[in-house]
N, C-alpha and C positions, 0 to 999 in steps of 0.2 A: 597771435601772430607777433613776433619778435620785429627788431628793426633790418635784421639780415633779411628775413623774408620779405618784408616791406620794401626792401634794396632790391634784393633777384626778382621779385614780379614787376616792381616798374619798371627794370629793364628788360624784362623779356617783353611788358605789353607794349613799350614805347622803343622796341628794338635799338639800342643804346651799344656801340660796341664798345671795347675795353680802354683803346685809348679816348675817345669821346668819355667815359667817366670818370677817369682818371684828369681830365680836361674840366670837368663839371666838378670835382671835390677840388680841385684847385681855384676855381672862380669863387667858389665856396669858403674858399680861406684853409683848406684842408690839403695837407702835400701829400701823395701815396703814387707809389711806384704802380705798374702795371698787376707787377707779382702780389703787390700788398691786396688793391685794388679783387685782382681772383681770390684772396682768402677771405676777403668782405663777405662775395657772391658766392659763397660756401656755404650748403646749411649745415646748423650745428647739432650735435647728437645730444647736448643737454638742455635743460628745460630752461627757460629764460626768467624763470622766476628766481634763479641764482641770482645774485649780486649783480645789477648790469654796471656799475661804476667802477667793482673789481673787474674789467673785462679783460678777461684772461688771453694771451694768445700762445695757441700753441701751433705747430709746425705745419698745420694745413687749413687754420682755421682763425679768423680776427672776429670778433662779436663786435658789433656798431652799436655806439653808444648814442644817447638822443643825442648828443651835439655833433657827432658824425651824422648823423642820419639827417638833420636841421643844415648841417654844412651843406650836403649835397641837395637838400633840394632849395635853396638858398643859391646856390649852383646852379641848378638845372632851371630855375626860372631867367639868372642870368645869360645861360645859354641860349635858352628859347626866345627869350623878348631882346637880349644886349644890355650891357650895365646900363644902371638907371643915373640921370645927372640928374644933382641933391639940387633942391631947389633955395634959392637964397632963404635965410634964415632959418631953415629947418634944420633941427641937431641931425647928427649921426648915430643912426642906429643902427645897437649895436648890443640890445638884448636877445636874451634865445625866446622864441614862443612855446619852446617846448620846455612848459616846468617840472614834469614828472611824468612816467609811465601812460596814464588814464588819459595824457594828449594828444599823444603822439599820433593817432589814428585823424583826430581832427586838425591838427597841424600840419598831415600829409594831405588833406583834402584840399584844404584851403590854399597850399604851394604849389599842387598839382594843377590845381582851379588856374591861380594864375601864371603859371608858366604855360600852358595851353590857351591860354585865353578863352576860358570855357564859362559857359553861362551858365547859371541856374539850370536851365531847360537841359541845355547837355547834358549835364549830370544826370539830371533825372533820368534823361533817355537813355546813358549809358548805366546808370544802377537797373534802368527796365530790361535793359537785353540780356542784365546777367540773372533778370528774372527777380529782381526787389520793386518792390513799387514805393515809392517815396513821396509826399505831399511838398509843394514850395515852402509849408511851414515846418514842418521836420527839416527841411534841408537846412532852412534858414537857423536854426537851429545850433544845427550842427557847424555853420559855417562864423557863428559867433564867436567872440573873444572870450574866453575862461574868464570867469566872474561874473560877466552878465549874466541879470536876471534869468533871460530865456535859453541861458548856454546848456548845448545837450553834450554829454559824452558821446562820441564816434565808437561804436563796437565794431571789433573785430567784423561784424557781420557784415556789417555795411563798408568797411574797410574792404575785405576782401571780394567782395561782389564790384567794388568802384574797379579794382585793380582787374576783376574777370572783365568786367565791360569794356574798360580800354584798352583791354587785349582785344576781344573782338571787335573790337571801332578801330584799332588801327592796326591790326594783323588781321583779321577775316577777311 
């Protein structure tokens, strides 16, 4: 699953129209017109194991890079909760969680998690409707920071089964 496809199913399960994303890549730190915004939400006819940092754009099609993809859901949680006020003495942060390719799926978990304000348990329940069954310890897992001992990679599998269940939890 590339990060375009990652972009077109959270919006289609979290019904999201075009200027509201265009609205959420901007909270994001990310400027794109509406037009840009539709060739985002385009899937692409080539394999994404091509160069994702050369990302190429041609005339009906923009590939999303991790730090596009990290903008908007860095977006969308500001969307969903309202900017956060820093709290005295705490820096500004202002690094990516997403360090390379094999994150990316754990990195959408964990920004989906908190832009929805979803528990554990939710999760679990919406991986069960799309028919994965998941342990609190696999999730926990999963929902770890890259470098921890117990950090797991997110597969595609579970990546895309999370995105079928919040389609049917908030479109069914």
């Amino acid at each position: 699953m590339d990060n375009n496809d990652i972009l077109i199913r959270l919006r289609y399960a979290l019904d999201i129209k075009d200027q509201d994303m265009v609205e959420i890549f901007k909270l994001g730190g990310e400027d794109f017109t509406k037009e840009e915004v539709s060739k985002i939400l385009t899937k692409s006819d080539d394999s994404y194991e091509e160069d994702v940092e050369n990302a190429s754009e041609n005339d009906d099609h923009i590939k999303c890079t991790n730090s596009m993809l990290e903008s908007f859901l860095n977006g969308l949680i500001t969307f969903k909760r309202g900017p956060q006020e820093p709290k005295p003495g705490q820096p500004n942060k202002s690094d990516r969680s997403i360090k390379n390719h094999s994150s990316v799926n754990n990195v959408m978990l964990k920004k989906v998690k908190i832009a929805l304000k979803l528990t554990s348990e939710d999760i679990i329940d919406i991986l069960d409707e799309a028919g994965v069954t998941i342990t609190k310890g696999e999730l926990s897992a999963l929902l770890r920071k890259e470098g921890h001992k117990n950090y797991k990679e997110c597969g595609d599998k579970y990546a895309r089964n999370f995105l079928k269940g919040l389609t049917i939890k908030y479109r069914g």
